[in-house]
C-alpha positions in Angstrom: -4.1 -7.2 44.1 -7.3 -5.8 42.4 -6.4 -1.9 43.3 -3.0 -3.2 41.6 -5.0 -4.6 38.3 -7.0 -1.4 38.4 -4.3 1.0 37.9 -2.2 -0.7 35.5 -5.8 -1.3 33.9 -5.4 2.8 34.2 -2.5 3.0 32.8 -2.7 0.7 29.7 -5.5 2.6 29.1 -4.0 5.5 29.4 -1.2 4.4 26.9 -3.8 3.4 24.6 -5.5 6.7 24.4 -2.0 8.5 23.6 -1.9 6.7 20.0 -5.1 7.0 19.1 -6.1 9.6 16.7 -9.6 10.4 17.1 -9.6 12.9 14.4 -8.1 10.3 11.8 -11.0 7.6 13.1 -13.5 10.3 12.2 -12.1 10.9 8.8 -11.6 7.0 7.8 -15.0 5.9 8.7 -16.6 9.3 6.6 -14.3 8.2 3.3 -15.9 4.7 3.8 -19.4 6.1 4.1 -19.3 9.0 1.3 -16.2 7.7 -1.2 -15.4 10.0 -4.0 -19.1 9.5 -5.2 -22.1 7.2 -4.2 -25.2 6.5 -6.0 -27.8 5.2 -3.2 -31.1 3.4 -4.3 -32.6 3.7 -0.3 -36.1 3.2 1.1 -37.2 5.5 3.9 -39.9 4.3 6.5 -41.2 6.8 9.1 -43.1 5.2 11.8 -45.1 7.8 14.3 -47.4 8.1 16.4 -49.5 10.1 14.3 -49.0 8.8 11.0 -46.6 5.9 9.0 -45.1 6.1 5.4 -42.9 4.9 3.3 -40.7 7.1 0.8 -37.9 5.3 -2.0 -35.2 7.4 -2.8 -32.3 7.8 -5.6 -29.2 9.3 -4.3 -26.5 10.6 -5.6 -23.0 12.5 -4.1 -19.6 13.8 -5.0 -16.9 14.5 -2.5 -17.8 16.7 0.3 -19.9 19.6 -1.5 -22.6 18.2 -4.1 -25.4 15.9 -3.1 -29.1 15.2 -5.2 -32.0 13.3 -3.7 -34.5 12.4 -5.8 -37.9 10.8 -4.4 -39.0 7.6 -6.4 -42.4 7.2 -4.5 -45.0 7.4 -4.1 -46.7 8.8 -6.3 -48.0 12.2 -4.5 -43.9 13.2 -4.0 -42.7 11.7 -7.4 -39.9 13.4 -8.7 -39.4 16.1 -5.7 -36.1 16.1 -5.5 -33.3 18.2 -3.6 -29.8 19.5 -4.6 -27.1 21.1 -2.7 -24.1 22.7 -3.7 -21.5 23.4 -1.0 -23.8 25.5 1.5 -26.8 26.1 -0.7 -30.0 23.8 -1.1 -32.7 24.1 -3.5 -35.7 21.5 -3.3 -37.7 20.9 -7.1 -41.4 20.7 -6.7 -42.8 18.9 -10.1 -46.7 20.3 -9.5 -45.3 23.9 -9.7 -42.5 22.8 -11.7 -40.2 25.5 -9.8 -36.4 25.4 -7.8 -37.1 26.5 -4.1 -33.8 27.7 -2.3 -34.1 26.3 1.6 -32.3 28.9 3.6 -29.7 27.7 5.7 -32.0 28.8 9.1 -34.2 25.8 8.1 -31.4 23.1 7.9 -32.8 21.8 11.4 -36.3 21.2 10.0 -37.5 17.9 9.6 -36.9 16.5 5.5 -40.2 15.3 4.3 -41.9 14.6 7.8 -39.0 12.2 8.9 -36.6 12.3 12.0 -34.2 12.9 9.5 -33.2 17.4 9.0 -32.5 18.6 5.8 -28.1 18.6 6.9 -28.8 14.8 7.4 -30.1 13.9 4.1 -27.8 16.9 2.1 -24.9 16.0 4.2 -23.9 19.7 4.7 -21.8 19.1 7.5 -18.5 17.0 7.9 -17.8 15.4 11.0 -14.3 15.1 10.4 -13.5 18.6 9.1 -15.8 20.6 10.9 -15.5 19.7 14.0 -12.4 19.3 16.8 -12.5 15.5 18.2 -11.3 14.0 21.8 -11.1 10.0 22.2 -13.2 9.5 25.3 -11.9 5.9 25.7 -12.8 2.4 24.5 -16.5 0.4 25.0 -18.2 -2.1 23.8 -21.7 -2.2 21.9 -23.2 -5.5 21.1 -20.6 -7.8 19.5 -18.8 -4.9 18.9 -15.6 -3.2 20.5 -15.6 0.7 20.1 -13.8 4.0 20.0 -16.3 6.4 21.9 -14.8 10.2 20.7 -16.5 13.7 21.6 -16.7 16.1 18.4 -16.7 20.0 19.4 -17.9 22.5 16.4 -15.1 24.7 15.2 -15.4 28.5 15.3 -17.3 29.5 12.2 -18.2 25.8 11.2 -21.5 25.8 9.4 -22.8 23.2 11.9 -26.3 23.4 13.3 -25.6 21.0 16.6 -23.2 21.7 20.0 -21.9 18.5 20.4 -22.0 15.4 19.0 -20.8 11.7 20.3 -19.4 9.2 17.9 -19.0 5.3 18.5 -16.9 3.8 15.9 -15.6 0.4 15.4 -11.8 -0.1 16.1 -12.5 -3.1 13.5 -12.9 -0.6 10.5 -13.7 3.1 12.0 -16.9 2.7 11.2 -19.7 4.5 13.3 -22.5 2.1 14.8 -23.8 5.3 17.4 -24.6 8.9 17.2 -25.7 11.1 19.6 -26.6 14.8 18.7 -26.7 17.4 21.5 -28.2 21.2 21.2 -25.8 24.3 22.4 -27.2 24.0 25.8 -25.6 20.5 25.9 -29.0 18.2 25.2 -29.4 15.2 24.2 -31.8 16.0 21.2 -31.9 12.3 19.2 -30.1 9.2 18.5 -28.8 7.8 15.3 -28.2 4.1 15.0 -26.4 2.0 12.4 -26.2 -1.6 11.9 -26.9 -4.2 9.6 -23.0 -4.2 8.0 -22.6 -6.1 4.9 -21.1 -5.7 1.5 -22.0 -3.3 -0.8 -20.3 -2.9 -4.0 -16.6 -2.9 -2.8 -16.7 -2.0 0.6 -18.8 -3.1 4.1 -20.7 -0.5 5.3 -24.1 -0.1 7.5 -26.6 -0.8 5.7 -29.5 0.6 8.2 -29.8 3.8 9.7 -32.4 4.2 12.4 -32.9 7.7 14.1 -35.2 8.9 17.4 -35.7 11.9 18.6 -35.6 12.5 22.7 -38.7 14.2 22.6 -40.7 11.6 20.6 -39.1 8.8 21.8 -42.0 6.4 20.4 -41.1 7.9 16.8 -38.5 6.8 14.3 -37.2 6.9 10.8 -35.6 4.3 9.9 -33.3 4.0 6.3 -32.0 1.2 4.5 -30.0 1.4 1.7 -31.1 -1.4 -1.5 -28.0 -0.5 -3.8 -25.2 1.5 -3.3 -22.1 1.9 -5.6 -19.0 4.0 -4.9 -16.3 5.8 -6.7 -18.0 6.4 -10.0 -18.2 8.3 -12.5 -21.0 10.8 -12.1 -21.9 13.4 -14.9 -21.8 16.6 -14.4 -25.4 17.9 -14.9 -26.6 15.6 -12.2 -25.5 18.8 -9.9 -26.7 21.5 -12.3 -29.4 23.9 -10.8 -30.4 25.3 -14.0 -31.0 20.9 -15.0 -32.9 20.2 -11.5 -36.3 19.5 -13.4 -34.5 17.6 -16.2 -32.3 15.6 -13.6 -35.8 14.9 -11.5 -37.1 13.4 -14.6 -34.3 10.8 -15.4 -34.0 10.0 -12.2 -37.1 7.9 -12.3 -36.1 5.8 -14.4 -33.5 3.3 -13.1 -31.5 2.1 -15.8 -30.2 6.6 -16.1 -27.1 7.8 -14.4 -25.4 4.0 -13.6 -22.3 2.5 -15.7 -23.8 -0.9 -17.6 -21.4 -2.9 -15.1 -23.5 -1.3 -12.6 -26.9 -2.5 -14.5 -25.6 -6.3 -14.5 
């Protein structure tokens, strides 16, 4: 009776697996996380072994190829900021008042002495269009039942990792576990998301804590204060030639959101 149960256990999961669509699980939970636009107000807490600090950041995207990061404190990073647009990056350094270009062979490189790379926090990568995806089967995290898919890097896909592995809720695609793996198939780090809730019109994880393999007593951990989506954004916000200008106004709070945003 149980070698019965364990194969039509098998086989329903085997039916399962032939309608899901990993690639289109991949693709709703990165609409819900990136919108059209998002303006994040974020803090940024890096706990290591050999030092601890805090960073607040302004954030703002726009679809899949224009991201700004301002930093809001403290005071000896004020108004750094970085800006990408579609595979370039420039960081804006306020004491030297210059635009740096970061060459795409430092993408890997830790952002600001954090766990997190400079593709995390510019978002130069896509999970769902740059990379081939295979449903590995159903788990359970937590409270939380969970699509576990495999995502492959195309050929030619400006992707700095060999494999990734994605847990996402079958409740609302939504990833609550990342695992990044080198070209020699290593685990190199761990990204964790939790703490759902609403934010402006939509749930979405609300922490985001990474830890590196190697350092396994270290970790950055995000969470977001604000976030709105699908707004209007203008257009100089993504203007190299503005970065300076854009790093100023970007300090002050009330710049850059609609007034229903400012109620």
């Amino acid at each position: 009776m149980k070698r019965f149960l364990g194969i039509m256990g098998w086989v329903s999961l085997a039916a399962w697996g032939a309608k899901v669509d990993p690639t289109s699980i991949v693709e709703k939970g990165e609409l819900l996380l990136r919108g059209q636009t998002t303006q994040i107000v974020m803090t940024m807490k890096i706990n290591h072994e050999a030092y601890q600090r805090e960073l607040k950041l302004r954030s703002w995207t726009q679809g899949k190829d224009k991201s700004l990061v301002s930093i809001l404190s403290p005071a000896k990073e004020l108004g750094i900021a970085s800006l990408r647009l579609e595979n370039q990056m420039w960081n804006f350094f306020p004491k030297t008042d210059q635009n740096v270009r970061v060459p795409t062979s430092v993408m890997l490189q830790s952002w600001m002495g954090s766990d997190f790379t400079n593709d995390d926090l510019m978002k130069l990568s896509s999970l769902s269009t740059d990379y081939t995806h295979r449903w590995l089967g159903l788990e359970k995290l937590g409270k939380d039942k969970v699509n576990l898919i495999e995502c492959y890097p195309k050929l030619n896909a400006p992707v700095v990792w060999g494999k990734i592995r994605y847990w996402a809720r079958t409740l609302d695609n939504l990833p609550v576990k990342e695992e990044y793996y080198d070209e020699k198939g290593k685990l190199v780090r761990t990204l964790l998301l939790s703490k759902f809730k609403k934010m402006d019109d939509r749930v979405i994880p609300t922490v985001m804590k990474i830890k590196s393999v190697d350092a396994p007593k270290d970790e950055t951990v995000v969470t977001y204060e604000k976030v709105v989506f699908d707004r209007k954004i203008e257009a100089h916000w993504f203007e190299k030639e503005r970065l300076r200008i854009s790093s100023q106004k970007s300090l002050n709070l009330s710049e850059g959101w609609s007034m229903k945003d400012l109620l």
